[in-house]
N, C-alpha and C positions, 0 to 999 in steps of 0.2 A: 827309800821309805823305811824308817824303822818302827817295828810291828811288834808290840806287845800282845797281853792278854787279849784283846777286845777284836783281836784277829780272827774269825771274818763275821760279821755279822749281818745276815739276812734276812731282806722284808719279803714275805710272798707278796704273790699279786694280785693285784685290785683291777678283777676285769671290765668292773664298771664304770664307764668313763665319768660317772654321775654318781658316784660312790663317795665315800663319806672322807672326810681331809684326815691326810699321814701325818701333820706336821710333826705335832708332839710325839712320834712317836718316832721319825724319822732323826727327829733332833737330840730325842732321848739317846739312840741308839750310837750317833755322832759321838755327843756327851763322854758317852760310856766306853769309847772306843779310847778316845783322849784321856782318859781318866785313869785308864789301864797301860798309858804309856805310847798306845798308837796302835794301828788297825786299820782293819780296812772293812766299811759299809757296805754292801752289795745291795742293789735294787732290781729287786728281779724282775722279769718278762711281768707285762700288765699296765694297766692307765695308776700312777700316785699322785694323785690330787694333791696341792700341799701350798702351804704359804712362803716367806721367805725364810729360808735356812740360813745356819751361820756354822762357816767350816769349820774345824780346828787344828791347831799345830798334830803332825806325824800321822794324820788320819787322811785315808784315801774313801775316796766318795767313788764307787764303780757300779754304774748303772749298765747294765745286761744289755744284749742283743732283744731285743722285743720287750724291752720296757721303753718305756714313755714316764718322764717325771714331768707330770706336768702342774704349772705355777694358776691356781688362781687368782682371777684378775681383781680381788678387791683391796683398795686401799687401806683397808683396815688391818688385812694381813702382813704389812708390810711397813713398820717401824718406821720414823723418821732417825737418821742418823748424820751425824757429819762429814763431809766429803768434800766431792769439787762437780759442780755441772759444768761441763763447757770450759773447762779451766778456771773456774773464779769459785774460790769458797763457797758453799751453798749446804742448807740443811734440805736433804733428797729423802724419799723413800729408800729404805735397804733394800740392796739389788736383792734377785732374787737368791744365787748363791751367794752368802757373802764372807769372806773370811779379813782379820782386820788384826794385825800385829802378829801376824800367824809363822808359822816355818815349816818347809816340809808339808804341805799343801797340797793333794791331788786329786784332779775333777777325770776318770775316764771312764773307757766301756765303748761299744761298739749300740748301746742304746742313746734314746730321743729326749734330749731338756726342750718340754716346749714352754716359751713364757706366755703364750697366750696374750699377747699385745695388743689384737682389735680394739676390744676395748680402750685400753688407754690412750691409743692412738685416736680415734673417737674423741676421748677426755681431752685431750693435748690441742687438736685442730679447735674443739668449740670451747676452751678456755676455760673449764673449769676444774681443772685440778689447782691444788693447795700447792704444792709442792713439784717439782719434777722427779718425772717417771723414776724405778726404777729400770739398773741394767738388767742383763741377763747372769753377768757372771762379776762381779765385782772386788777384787781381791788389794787390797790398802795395806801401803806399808809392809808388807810379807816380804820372807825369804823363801827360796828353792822352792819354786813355783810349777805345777805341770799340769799341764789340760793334755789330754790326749784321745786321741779316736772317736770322741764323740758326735753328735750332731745336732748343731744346737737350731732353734726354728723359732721366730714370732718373739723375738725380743721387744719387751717394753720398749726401750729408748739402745742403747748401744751394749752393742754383744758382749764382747769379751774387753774388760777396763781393768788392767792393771796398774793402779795406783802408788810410785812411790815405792816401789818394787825394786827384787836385787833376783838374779839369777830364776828367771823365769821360759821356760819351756813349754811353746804352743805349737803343736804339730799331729799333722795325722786329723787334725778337724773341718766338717762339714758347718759352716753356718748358711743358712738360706733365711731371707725377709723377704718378703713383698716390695716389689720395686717402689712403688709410693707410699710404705711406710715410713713416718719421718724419723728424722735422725736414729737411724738405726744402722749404725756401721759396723762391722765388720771386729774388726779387733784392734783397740788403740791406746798402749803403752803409754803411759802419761808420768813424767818423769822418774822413768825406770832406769836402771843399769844390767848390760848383759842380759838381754832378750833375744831369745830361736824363736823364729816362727818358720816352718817347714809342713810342706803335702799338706796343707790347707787348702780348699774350693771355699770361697766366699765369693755370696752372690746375695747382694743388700740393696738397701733404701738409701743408701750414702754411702761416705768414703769405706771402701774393705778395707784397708791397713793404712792405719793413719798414728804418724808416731806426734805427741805433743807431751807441753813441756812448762803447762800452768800459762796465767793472762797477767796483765800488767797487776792485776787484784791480788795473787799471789805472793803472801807477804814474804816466803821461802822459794828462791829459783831455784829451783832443782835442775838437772840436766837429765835429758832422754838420751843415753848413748849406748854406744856398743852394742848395736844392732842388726841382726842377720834377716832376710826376710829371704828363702830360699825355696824355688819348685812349688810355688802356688799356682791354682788359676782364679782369678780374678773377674768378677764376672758383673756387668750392669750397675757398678756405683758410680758415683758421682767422679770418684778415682781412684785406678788400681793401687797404688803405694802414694800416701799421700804425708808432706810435711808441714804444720800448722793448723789452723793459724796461731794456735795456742802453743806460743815457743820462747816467751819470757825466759826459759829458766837454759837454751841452749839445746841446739839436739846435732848431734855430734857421731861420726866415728856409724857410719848406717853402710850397708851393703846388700844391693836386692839382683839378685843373679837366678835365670835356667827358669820364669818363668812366664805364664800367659794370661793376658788381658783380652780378655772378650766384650765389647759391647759398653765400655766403659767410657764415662763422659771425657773424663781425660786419665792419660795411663800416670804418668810422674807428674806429682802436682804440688809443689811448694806456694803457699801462702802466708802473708803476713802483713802488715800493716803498720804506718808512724803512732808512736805510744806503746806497742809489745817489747820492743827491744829484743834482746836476746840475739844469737847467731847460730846458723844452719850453716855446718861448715863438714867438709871431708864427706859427701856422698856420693860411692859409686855404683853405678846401674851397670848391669852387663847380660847379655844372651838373653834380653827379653823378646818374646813376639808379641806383637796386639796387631787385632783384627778391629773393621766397626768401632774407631776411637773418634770423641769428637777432635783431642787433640792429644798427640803423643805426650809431649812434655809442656810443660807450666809452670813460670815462676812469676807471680804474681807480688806483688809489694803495696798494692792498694787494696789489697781484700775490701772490703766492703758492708759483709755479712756479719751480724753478733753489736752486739749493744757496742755503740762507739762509731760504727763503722759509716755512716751517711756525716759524720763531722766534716766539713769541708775541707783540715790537714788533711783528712786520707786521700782525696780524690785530687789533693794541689798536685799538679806535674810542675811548678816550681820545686829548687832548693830551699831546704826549712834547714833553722838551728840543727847541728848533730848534738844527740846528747844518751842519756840513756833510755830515752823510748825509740831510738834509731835503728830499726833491725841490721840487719849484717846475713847475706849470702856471701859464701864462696868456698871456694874449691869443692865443686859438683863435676861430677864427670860420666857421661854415658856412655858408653863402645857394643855394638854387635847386638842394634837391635832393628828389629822387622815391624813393620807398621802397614798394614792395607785399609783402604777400605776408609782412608782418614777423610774427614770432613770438614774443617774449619782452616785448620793449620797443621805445618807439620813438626813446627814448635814456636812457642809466644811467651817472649821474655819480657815484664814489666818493672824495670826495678825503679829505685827512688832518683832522681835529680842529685841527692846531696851524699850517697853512699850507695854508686851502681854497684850491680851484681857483678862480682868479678873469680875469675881463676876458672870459667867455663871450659867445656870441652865436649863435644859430639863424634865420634871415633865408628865408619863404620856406622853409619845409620841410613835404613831404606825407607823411604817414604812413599806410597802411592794411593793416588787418591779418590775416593769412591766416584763414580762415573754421572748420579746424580742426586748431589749432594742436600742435606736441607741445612739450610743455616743453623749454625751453632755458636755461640760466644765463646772464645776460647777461655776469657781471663774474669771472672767476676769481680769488676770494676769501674767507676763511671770512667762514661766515654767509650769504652770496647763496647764495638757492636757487631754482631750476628755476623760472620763472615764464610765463603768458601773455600776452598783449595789454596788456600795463602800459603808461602814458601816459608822460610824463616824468619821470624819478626826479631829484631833485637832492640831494643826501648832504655835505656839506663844501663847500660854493660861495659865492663875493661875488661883485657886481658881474654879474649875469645877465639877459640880454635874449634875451627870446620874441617876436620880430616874425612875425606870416604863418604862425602854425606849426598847421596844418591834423590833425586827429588822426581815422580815420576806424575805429570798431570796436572799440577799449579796454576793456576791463573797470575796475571803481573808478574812482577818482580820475582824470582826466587827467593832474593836475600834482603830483605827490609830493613833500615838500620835508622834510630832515632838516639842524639846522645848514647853513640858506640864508639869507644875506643879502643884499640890493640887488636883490632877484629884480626884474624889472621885463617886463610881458607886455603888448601890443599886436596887436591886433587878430587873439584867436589861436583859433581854432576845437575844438571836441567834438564829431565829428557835427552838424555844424551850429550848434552852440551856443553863444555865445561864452565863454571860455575866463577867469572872473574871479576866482574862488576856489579854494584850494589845501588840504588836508587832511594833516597832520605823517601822515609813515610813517613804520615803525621798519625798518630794514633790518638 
């Protein structure tokens, strides 16, 4: 961070949680930091009431130990701006932080960004917002990017969005939502390059790390790659490391190692769907544990969800035309991960008829399954329904290797296989059992 004049400058505290709005003065202070060549903001211990900020280049934003910056929740505070909701161009409210062509970038401190979401969450379910929410942390097109040690709470709509971003650094942070607040995830890289995310807890209303990569409306593909996600715990979304569905522009070159999924709908969850196009290629998973999953891993090819998704191409399990709405999975590979407590399945492969999911691998994977289960749909897609203790499902796949993959408490088949080719299985356990014949399911 290079720090000019405007180094350090500090707001006292505003003990009143009902106390009169910082913004302009918060923003002044930003302003002036930048102005001076770069600096660093301190927000001190206290409740600062405030509207939506906007960062600036070489200026660090450091909120204190027993501060609270907290975002009131009125739409008027908070600018319409151009962006992307959901992957597809959209004119959004400005998140709450927001920095936009920025460089040198930094959001930390060991204090509290609360967005104050109820509300809008409220607005969002009975339809009458104008526009979509803003995030919590919003950072577009920037370079040298760092959120660190904060904790962020009650995000409008999705935590931490880096947008179109180059060398960004997320680690050392606390996000907590409400489990039924909507679309409220975690932190999701949206055709970024060279992303850390490290010692994070996220614990949300949806996916905690979801890396995407713009929608077929995305008039520029960008690619989401060269991606670390290392030593988080992962707690109550919908999926602990999750890829898509928005991956139009290619997400490439990802590595999530050493950590743990608690309580998560599904732990590894790639989705996508005929018309995104794009390719999810080179991801390797390693030294995960998850506990209380409905399913470890997931790759999905019918997604279902988001404007488009009930068209009747998504849902054909017929061969369609290949073209460039045709996604592309492969070379995925997961080794040295622990799973208890699973409940639907102990992985559910969905891919297309006319371009399977190919170049798979499970190395080293423990499965056992909770004792009594409630149904859970592994794959959100017509036709998948509510299922228990299912063994390996593989649906549209070539090229697939079962090494060490231990399955403990299944019901039927262990190994389920629909339009599978190259399957190839070593040394792989049923209760004890070894693991050598496979029985066609229809899904």
């Amino acid at each position: 961070m290079a720090r000019g004049s405007g180094d350090v400058s500090v707001l006292e505290a505003d003990v009143e949680a009902g106390g009169a709005l910082e913004t302009d003065e918060i923003q002044a202070r930003i302003d002036a930091a930048a102005a001076a060549g770069g600096g660093r903001v301190v927000v001190g211990p206290g409740v600062h009431r405030t509207g939506a900020l906007r960062l600036r280049s070489h200026v660090e934003l450091h909120v204190e130990a027993g501060a609270v910056l907290q975002f009131v929740p009125d739409p008027s505070l908070y600018p319409l701006v151009d962006a992307r909701w959901e992957g597809a161009p959209a004119t959004i409210h400005q998140p709450c932080l927001w920095a936009s062509g920025a460089e040198d970038v930094s959001i930390t401190g060991s204090g509290t960004i609360d967005g104050a979401g109820d509300p809008w969450w409220d607005a969002y379910r009975a339809g009458t917002l104008e526009h979509p929410r803003p995030t919590l942390v919003g950072l577009h097109g920037c370079r040298r990017v760092v959120v660190r040690d904060v904790a962020l709470r009650r995000s409008p709509a999705w935590t931490v969005h880096p947008l179109l971003c180059e060398d960004v650094s997320i680690r050392d942070v606390s996000i907590l939502n409400p489990p039924d607040s909507p679309n409220t995830d975690g932190i999701d890289p949206e055709s970024c390059r060279n992303v850390r995310i490290s010692g994070c807890h996220v614990d949300v209303g949806d996916d905690c790390i979801v890396l995407k990569a713009g929608t077929e409306e995305t008039a520029d593909r960008v690619a989401c790659e060269n991606v670390t996600v290392v030593g988080c715990t992962l707690v109550h979304g919908h999926g602990g490391v999750v890829i898509g569905s928005e991956m139009s522009g290619d997400v490439r070159n990802v590595v999530v190692a050493d950590c743990v999924f608690q309580g998560t709908d599904r732990g590894i969850r790639l989705k996508t769907r005929r018309g995104r196009g794009g390719t999810i290629e080179d991801v390797r998973v390693s030294n995960v544990v998850m506990d209380d999953v409905g399913c470890p891993f997931v790759v999905n090819e019918h997604y279902f969800c988001g404007p488009g998704g009930r068209e009747p191409v998504v849902s054909d399990r017929a061969a369609q035309p290949v073209g460039e709405g045709t996604p592309t999975i492969r070379r995925v590979h997961l080794a040295h991960v622990s799973a208890r407590r699973v409940r639907a399945a102990a992985a559910f492969v969905l891919g297309l008829a006319e371009r399977p999911v190919a170049e798979l691998s499970l190395d080293d994977v423990s499965v056992s399954f909770a004792d009594d289960p409630e149904p859970f749909v592994p794959a959100m897609a017509e036709g998948v329904e509510a299922s228990v203790r299912r063994g390996v499902v593989l649906v549209g796949c070539e090229d697939v290797r079962l090494r060490d993959v231990r399955l403990v408490g299944c019901e039927g088949s262990p190994l389920a296989l629909e339009r599978a080719s190259g399957v190839r299985v070593f040394d792989c356990t049923a209760d004890g059992k070894p693991l050598s014949d496979a029985e066609l399911s229809v899904i």
